[in-house]
TORTOR-711112 format. One line per field, with one value per residue (C-alpha): z negated, y, x; residue number from 1; residue in three letters. Coordinates in nm, 4 decimals. Layout:
! TORTOR-711112
c3: (Z | ...)
c2: (Y | ...)
c1: (X | ...)
n: (NUM | ...)
res: (ALA | ...)
***
This chain:
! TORTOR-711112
c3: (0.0000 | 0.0889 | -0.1131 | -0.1917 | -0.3899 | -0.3261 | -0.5182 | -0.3272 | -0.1720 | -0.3502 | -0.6834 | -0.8070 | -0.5660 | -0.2480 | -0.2218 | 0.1268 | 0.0884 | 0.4095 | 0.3120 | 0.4774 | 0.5443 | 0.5687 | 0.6684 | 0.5716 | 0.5522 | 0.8883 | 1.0598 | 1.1948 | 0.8865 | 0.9799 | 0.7697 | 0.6356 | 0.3777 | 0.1706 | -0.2076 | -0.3660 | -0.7549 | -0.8755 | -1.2198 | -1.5135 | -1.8804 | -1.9224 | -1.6708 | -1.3476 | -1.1938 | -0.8596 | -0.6307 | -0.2698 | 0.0034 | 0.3455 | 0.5874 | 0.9566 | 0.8147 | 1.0836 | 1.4245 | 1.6494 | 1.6128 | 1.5446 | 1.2043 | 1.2229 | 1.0910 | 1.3097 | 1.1762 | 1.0173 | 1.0957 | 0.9931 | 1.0334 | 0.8538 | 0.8024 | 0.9254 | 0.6508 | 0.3784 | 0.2242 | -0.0925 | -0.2874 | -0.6857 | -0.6505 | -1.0280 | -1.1318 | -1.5159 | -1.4074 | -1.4450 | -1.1453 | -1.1085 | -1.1773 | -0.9981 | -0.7220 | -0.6853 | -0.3918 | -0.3201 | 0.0897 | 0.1586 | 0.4697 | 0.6319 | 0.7947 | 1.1197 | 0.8996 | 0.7942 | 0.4478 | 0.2320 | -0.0022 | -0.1360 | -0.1650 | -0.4491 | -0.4946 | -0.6634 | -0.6029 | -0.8237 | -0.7084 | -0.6685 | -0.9041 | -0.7966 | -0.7231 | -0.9468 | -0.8794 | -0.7640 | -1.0444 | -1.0367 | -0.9383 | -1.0488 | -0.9616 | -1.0749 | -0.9906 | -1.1427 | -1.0654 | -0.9926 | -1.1181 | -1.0681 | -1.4529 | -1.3398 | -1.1523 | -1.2078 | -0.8664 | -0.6795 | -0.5592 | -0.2450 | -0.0935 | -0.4706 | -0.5231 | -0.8281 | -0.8401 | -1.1122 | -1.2562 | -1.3915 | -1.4495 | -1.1874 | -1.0601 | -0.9598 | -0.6831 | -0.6198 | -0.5251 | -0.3541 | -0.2599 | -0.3168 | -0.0705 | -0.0138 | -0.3503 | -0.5624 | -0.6155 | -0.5582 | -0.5696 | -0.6625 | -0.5979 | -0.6259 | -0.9572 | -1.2015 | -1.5552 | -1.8014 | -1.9845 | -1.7612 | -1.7277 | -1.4749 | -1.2571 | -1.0577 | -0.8816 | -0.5517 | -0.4317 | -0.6039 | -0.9193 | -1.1742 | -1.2768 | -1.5290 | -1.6934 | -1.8836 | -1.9646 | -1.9019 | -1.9427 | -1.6415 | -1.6464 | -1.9886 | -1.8544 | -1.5101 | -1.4893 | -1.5455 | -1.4806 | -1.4404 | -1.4756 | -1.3076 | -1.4061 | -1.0695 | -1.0625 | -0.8533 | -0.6503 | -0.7982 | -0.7973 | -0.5668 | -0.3756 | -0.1516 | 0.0584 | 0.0386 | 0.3290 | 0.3049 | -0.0934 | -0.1971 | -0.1132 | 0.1513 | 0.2295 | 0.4147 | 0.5429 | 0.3538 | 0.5378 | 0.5382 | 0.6349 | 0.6670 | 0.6556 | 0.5434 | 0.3781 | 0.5226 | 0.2277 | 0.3125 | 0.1246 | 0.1633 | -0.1155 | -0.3257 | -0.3567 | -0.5827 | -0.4574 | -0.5267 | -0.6502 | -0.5351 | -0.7190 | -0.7317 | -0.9985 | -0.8566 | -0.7750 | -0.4128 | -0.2787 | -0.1839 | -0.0913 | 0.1621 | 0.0110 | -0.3513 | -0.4081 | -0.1505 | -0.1435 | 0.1203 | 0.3711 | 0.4684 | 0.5892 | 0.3009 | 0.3930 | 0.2250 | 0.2884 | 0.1330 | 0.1271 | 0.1920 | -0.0606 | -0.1240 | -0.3982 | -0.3405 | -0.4918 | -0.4028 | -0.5633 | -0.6018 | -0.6715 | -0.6323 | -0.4666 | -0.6708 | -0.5626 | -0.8397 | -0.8005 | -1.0716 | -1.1286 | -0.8736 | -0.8156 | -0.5567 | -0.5675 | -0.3547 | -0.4768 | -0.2138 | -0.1801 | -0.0537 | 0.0576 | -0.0595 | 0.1137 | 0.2662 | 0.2935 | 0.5767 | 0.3568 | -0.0017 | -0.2824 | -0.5928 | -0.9560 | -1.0836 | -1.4327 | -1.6818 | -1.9933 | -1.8847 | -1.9229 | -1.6227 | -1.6922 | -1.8982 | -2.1701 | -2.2320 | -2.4621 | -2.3442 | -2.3548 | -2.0832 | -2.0272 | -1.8059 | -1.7208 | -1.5285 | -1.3432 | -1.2277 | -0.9048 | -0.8875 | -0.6176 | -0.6751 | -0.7225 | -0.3717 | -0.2065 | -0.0074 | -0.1015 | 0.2280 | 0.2589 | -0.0624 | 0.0083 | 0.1206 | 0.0342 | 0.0394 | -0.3033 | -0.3789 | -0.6158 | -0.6860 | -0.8192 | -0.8410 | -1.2081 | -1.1453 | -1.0038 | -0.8571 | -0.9235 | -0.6086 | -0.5279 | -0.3908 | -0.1402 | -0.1909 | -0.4710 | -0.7438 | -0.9717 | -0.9166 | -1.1844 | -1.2230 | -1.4596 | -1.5464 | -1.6478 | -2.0179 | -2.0789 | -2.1969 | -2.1557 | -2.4410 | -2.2501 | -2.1143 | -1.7946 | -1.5757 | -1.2477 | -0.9950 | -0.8247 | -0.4922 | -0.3309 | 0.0167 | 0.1196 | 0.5020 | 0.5388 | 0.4554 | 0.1611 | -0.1532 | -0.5507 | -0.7640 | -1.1081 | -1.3525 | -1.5843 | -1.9019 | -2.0540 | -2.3963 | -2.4211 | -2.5767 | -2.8532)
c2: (0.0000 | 0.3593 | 0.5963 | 0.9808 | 1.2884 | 1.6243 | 1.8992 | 2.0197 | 2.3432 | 2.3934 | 2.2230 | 1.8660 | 1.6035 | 1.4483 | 1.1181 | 0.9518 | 0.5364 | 0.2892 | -0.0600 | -0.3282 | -0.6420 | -0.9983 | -1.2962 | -1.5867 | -1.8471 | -1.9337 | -1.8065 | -1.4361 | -1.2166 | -0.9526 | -0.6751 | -0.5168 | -0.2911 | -0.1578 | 0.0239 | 0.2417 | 0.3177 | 0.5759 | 0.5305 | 0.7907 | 0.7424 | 0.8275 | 0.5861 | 0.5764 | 0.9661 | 0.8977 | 0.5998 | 0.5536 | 0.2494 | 0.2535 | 0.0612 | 0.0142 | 0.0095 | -0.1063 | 0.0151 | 0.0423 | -0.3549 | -0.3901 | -0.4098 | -0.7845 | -0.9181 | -1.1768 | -1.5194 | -1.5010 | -1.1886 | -0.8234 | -0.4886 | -0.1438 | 0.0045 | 0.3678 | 0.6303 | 0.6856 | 0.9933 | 1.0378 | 1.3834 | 1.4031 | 1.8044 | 1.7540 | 1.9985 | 1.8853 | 1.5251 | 1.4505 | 1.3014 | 0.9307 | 0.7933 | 0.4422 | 0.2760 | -0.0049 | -0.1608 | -0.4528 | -0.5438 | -0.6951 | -0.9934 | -1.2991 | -1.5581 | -1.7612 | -1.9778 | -1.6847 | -1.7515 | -1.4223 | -1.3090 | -1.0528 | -0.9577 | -0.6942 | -0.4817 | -0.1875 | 0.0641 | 0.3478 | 0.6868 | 0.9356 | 1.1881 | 1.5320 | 1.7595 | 2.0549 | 2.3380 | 2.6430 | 2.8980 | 3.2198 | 3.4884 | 3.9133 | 4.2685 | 4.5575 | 4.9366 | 5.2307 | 5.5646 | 5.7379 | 6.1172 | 6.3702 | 6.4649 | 6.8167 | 6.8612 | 6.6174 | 6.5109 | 6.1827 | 6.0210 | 5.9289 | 5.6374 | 5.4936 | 5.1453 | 4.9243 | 4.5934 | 4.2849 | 4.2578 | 3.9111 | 3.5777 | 3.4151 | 3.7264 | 3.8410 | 4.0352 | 4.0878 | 4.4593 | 4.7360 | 5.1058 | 5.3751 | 5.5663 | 5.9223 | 5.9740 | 5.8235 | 5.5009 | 5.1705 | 4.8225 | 4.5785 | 4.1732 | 3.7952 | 3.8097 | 3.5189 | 3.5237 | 3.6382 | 3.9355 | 4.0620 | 4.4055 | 4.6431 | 4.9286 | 5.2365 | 5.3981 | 5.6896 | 5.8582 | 6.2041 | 6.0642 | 5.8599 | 5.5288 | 5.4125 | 5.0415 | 4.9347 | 4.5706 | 4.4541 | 4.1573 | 4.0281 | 3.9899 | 4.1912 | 4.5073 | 4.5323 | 4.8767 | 5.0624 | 5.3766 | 5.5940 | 5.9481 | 5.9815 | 6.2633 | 6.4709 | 6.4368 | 6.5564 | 6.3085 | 6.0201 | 5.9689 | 5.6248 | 5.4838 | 5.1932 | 5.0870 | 4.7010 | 4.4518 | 4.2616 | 4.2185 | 4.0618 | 3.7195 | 3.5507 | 3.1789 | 2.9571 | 2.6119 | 2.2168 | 2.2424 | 2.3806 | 2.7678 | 3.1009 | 3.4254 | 3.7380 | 4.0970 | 4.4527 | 4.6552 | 5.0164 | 5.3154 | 5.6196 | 5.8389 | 5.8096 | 5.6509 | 5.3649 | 4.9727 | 4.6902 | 4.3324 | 4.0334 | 3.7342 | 3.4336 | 3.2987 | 2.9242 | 2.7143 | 2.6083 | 2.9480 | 3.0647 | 3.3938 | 3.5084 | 3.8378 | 3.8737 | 4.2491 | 4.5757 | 4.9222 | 5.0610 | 4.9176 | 4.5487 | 4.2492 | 4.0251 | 3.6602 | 3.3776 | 2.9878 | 2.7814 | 2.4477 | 2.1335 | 2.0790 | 1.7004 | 1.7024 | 1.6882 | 2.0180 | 2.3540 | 2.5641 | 2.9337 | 3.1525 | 3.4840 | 3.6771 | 3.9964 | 4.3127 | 4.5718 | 4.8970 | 5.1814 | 5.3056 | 5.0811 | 4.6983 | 4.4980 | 4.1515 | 3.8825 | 3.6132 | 3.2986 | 3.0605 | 2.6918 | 2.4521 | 2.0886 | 1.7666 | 1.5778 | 1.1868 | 1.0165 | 0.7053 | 0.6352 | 0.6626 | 0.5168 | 0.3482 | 0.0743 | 0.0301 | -0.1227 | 0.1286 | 0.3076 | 0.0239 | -0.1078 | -0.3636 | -0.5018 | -0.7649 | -1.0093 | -1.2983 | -1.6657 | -1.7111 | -1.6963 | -1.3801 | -1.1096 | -0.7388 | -0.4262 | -0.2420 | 0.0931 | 0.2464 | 0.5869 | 0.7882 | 1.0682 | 1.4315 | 1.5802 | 1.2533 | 1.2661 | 1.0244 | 0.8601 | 0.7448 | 0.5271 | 0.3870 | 0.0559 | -0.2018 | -0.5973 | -0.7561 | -1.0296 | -1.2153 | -1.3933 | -1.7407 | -1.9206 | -1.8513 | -1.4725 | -1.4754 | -1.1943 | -1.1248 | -0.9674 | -0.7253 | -0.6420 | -0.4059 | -0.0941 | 0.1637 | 0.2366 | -0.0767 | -0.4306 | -0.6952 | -1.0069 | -1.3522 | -1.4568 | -1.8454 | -1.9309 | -1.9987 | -2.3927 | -2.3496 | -2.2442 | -2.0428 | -1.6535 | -1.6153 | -1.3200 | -1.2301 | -0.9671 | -0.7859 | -0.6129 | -0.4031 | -0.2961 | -0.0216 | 0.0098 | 0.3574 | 0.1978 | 0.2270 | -0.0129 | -0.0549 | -0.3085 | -0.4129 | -0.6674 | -0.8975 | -1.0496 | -1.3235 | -1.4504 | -1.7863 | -2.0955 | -2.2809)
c1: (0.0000 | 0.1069 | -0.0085 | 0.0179 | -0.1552 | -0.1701 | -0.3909 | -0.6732 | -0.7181 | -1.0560 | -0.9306 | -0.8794 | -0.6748 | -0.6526 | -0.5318 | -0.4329 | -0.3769 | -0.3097 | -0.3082 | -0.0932 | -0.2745 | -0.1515 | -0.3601 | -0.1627 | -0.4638 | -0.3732 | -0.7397 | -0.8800 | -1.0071 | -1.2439 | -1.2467 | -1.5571 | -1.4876 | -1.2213 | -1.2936 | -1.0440 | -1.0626 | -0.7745 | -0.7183 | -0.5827 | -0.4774 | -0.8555 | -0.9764 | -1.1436 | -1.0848 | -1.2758 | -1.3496 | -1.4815 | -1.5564 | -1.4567 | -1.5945 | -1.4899 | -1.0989 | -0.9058 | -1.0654 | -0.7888 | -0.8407 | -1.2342 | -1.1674 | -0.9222 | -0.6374 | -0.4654 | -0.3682 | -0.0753 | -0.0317 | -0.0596 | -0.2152 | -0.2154 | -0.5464 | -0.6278 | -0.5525 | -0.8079 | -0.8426 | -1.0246 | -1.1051 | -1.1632 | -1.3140 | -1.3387 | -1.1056 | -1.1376 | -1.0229 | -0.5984 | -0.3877 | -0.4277 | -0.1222 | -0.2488 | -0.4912 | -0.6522 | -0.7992 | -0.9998 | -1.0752 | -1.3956 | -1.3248 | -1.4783 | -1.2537 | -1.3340 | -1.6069 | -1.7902 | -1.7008 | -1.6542 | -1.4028 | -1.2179 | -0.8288 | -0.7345 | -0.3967 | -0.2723 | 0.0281 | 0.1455 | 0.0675 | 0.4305 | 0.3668 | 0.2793 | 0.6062 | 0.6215 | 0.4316 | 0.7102 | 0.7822 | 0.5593 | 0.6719 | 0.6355 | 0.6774 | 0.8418 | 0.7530 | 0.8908 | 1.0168 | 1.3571 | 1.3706 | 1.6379 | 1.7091 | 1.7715 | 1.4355 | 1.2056 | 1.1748 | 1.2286 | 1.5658 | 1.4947 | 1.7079 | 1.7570 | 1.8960 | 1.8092 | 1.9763 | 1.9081 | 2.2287 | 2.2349 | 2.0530 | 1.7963 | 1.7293 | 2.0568 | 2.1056 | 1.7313 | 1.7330 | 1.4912 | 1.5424 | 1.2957 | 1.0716 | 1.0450 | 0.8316 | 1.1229 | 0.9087 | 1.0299 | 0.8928 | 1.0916 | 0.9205 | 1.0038 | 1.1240 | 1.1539 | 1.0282 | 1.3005 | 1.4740 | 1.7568 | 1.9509 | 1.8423 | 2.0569 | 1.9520 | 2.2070 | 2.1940 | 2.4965 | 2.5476 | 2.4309 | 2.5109 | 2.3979 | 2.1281 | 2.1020 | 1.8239 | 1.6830 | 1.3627 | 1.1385 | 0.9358 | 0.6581 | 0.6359 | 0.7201 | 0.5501 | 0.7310 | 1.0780 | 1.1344 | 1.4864 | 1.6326 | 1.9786 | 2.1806 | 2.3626 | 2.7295 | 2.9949 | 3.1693 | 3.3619 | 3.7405 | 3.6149 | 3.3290 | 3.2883 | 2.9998 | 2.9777 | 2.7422 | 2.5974 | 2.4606 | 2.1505 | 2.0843 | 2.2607 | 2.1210 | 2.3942 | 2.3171 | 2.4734 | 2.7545 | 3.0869 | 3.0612 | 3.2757 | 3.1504 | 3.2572 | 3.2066 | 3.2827 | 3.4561 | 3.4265 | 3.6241 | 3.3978 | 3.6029 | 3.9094 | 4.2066 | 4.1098 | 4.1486 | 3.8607 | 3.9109 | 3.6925 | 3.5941 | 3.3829 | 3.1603 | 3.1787 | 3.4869 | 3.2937 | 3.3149 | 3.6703 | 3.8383 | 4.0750 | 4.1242 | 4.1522 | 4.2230 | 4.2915 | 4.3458 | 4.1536 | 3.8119 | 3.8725 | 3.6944 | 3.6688 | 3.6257 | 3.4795 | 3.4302 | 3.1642 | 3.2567 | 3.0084 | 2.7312 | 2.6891 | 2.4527 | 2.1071 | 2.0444 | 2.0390 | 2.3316 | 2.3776 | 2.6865 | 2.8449 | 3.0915 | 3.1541 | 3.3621 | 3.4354 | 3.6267 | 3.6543 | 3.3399 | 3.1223 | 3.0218 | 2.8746 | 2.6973 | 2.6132 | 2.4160 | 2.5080 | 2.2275 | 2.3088 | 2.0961 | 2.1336 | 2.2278 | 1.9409 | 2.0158 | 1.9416 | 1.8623 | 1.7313 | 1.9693 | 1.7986 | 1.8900 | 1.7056 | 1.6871 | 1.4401 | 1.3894 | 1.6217 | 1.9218 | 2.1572 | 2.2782 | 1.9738 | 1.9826 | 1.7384 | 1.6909 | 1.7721 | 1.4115 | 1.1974 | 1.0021 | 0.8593 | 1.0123 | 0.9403 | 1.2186 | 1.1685 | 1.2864 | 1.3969 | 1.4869 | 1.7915 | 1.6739 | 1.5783 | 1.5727 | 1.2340 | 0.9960 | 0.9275 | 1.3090 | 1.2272 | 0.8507 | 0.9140 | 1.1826 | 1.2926 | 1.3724 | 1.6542 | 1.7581 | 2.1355 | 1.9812 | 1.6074 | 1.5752 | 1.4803 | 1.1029 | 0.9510 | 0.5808 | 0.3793 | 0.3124 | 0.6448 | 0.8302 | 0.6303 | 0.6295 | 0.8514 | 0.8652 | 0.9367 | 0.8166 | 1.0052 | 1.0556 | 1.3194 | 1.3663 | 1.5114 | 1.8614 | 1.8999 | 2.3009 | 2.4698 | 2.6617 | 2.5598 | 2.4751 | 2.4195 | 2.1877 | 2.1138 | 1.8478 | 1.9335 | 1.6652 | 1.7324 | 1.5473 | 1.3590 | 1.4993 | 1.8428 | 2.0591 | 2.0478 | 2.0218 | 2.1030 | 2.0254 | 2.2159 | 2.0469 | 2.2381 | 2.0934 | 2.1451 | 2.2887 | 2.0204 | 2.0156)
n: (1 | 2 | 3 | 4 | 5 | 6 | 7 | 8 | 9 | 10 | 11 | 12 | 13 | 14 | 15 | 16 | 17 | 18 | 19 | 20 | 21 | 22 | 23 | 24 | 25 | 26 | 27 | 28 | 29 | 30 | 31 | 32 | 33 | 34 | 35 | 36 | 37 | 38 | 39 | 40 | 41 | 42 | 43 | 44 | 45 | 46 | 47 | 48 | 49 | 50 | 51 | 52 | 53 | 54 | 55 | 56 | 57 | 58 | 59 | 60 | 61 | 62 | 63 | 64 | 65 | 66 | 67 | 68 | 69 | 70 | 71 | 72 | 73 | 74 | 75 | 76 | 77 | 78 | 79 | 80 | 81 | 82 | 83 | 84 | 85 | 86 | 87 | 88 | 89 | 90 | 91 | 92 | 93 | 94 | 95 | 96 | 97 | 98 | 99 | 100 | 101 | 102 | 103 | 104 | 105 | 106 | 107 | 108 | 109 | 110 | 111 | 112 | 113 | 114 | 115 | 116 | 117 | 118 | 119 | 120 | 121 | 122 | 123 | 124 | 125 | 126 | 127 | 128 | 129 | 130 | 131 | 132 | 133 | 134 | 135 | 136 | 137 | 138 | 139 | 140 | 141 | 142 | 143 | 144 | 145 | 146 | 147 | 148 | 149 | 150 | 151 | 152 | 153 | 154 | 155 | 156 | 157 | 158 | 159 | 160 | 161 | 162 | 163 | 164 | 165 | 166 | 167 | 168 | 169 | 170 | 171 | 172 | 173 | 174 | 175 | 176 | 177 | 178 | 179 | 180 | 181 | 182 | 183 | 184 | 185 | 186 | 187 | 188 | 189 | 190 | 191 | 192 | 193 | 194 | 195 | 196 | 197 | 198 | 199 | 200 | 201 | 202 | 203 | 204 | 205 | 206 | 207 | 208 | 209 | 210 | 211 | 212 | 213 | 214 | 215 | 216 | 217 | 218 | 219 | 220 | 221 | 222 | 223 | 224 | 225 | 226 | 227 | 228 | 229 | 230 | 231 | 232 | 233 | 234 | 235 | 236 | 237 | 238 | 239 | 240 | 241 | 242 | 243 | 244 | 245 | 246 | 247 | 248 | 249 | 250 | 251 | 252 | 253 | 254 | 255 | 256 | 257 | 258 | 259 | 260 | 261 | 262 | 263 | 264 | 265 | 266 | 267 | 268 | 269 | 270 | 271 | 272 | 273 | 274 | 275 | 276 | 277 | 278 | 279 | 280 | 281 | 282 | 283 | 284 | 285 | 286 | 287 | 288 | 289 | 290 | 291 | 292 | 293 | 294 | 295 | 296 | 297 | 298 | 299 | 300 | 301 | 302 | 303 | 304 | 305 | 306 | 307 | 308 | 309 | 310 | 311 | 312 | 313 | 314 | 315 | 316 | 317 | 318 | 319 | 320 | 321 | 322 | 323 | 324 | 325 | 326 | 327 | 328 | 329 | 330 | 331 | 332 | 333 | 334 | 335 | 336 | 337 | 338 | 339 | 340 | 341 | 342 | 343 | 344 | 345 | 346 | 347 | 348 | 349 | 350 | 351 | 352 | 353 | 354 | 355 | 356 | 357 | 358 | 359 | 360 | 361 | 362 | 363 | 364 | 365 | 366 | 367 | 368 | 369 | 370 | 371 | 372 | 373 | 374 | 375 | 376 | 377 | 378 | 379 | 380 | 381 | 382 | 383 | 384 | 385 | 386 | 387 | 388 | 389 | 390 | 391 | 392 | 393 | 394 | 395 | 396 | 397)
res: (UNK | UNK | UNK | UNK | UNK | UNK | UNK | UNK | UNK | UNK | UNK | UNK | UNK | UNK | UNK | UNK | UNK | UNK | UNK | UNK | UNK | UNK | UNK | UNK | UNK | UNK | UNK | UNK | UNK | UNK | UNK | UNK | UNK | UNK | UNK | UNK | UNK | UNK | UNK | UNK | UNK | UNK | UNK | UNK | UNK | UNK | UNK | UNK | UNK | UNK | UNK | UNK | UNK | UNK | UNK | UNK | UNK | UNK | UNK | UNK | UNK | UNK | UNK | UNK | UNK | UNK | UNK | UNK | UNK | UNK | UNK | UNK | UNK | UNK | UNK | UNK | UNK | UNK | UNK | UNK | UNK | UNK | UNK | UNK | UNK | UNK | UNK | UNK | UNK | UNK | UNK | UNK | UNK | UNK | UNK | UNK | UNK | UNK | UNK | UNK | UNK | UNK | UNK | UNK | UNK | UNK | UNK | UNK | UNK | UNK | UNK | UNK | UNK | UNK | UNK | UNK | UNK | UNK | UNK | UNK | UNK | UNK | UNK | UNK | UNK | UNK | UNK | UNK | UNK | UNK | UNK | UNK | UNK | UNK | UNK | UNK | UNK | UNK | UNK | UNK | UNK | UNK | UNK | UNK | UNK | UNK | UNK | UNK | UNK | UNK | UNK | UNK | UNK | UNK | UNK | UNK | UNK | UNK | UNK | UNK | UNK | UNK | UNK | UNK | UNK | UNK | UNK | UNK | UNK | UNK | UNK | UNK | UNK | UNK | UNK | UNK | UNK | UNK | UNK | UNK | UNK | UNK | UNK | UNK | UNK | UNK | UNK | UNK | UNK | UNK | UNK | UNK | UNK | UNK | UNK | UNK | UNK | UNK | UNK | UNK | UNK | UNK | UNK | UNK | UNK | UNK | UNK | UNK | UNK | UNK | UNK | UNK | UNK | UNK | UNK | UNK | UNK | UNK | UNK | UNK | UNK | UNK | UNK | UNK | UNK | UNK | UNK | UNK | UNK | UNK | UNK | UNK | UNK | UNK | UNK | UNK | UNK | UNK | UNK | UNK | UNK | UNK | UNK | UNK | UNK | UNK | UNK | UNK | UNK | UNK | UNK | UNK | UNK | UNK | UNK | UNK | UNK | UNK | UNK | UNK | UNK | UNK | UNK | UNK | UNK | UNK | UNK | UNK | UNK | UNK | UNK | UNK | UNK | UNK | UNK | UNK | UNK | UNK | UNK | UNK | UNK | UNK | UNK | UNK | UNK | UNK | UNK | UNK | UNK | UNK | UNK | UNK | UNK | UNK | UNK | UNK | UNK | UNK | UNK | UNK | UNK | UNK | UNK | UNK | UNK | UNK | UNK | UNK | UNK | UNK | UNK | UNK | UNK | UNK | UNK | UNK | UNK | UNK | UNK | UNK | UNK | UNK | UNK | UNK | UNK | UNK | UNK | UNK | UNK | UNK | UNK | UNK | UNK | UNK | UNK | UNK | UNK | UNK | UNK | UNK | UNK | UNK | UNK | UNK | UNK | UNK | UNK | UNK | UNK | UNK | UNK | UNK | UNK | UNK | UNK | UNK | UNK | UNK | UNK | UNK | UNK | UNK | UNK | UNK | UNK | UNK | UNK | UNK | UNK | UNK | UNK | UNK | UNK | UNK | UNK | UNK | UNK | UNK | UNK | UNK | UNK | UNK | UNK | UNK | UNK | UNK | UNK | UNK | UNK | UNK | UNK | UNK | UNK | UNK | UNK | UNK | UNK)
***
């Protein structure tokens, strides 16, 4: 069974299963029906019947044979209701006698991804302390935290709007040429406003013009790009640094404009990672916040473990075990859907149903040796790649 959730545009969840059918009785099943029941800690959450299931193949499964059913898609609109962590299914058939029966199966449903992180708004106002008036042209800049970087100029009233920030306290700067700076902190979404008063000055001993800053997105792999440093007053130099050890310079320091460069080297985690190139000169900063996306695996990567624990210890008597299958953070959940179980020896038995989903039961056979013994569990998954899972068994009496 395939299975999936997703929430539903006007609340609750959508489910979309496709079973896949085996005959192995050795004669044509026609398939009448199919009825889905999706099950929460509190019970049933919604069920429905389908009939018609297979049409493409007026609703048969060859001898011996197999077919997928067409997809079924089922809607709790019960917005009260939790996500069904499970379905089961039972398929309605006659065989080539006409006799009637009935073939059940369950799956476990992926849980739902998490929802992205809200996101707020700041406004405010940039004044001239001397007048009153509005600095057009303003910058203000989040200086550190998840927000770094994020930054927004203000219009010809002196307002600015600054958007796409995450929830947290974090130290703000507003800063326009002539003037000097402000810092305050603020805490989103607390404060949905911060306002400024820059005082006039006359012009620095320094000032350098930095692009780009922001956010700057580069793709997994390997990449070189660069900054344009440029000196607009003064004599003063600038140093550049990193906050990450992926991200390397060409240029550490200068006295004068320059074209900084920068490589980001390949990110093999399956995560996306985010770090900094900073350039500082007396009296001025500039930050870029570096954005990388993660590796995407053209196979599964899993663990398999059972309670957590691989390798996994069980008595030398004979019992019964669950082992779960995870996939690695980021891996997508297709890669991982379906997969072929083996065992190193006949006393490990598995119990159906198998190659779908994210656990795997098993038996395994008691010990009469008085000797330890160990086993293993390979899955190999239809997307390619592999897991394994080792089994040590007590020795018997």
């Amino acid at each position: 069974m395939s299975v999936t959730g997703e929430r539903a545009a006007a609340g609750g969840y959508t489910y979309r299963v496709v079973l896949h059918l085996r005959e192995t009785g050795g004669a044509i099943a026609t398939i009448s029906a199919v009825n889905l029941t999706f099950v929460n800690d509190s019970g049933t959450a919604v069920s429905a019947r389908y009939d018609q299931p297979i049409p493409a193949t007026g609703n048969m499964c060859p001898a011996n044979g197999t077919a997928d059913t067409r997809e079924f898609v089922t809607t709790d609109a019960n917005a009260a209701h939790a996500f069904a962590q499970s379905v089961q299914a039972a398929v309605t058939y006659t065989d080539a006698t006409a006799t009637a029966g009935t073939a059940t199966g369950s799956a476990n449903i992926p849980p739902l991804p998490a929802p992205p992180p809200a996101t707020y708004t700041i406004t405010g106002f940039i004044s001239d302390a001397a007048t009153g008036g509005g600095i057009q042209g303003a910058r203000v800049e989040a200086l550190n935290g998840a927000n770094a970087g994020k930054a927004a100029t203000t219009n010809g009233s002196g307002v600015y709007t600054l958007a796409g920030l995450t929830a947290e306290t974090f130290r703000m700067r507003a800063s326009a040429e002539g003037y000097g700076s402000g810092e305050q902190n603020v805490t989103v979404p607390d404060v949905p406003r911060a306002d400024f008063t820059l005082q006039p000055s006359s012009p620095g001993p320094c000032a350098y013009t930095v692009s780009p800053t922001g956010i700057f997105g580069v793709p997994q792999r390997a990449t070189q790009s660069s900054l344009a440093v440029s000196r607009t007053s003064g004599t003063c130099g600038w140093t550049a640094t990193t906050t990450v050890s992926w991200i390397s310079l060409e240029s550490a320091s200068g006295s004068g404009s320059a074209t900084v460069g920068f490589t980001v080297s390949e990110n093999f985690a399956f995560e996306q990672r985010i770090g900094a190139v900073i350039v500082e000169w007396s009296g001025g900063r500039s930050t870029l916040q570096v954005y990388q996306a993660p590796d995407i695996p053209p196979f599964c990567v899993a663990t398999m473990t059972v309670g957590g624990n691989n390798p996994f210890s069980v008595p030398a008597a004979a019992g019964t075990y669950t082992a779960s299958i995870i996939p690695a953070m980021s891996v997508p959940p297709g890669l991982c859907g379906t997969w072929n179980a083996t065992a190193s020896g006949p006393e490990i038995t598995f119990i159906p149903p198998t190659g779908m989903g994210s656990s795997l039961r098993f038996s395994v056979a008691a010990n009469g040796s008085t000797s330890p013994r160990t086993f293993f569990i390979s899955v190999a998954f239809s997307a390619g790649g592999s897991t394994s899972l080792t089994i040590n068994q007590a020795a018997g009496p």
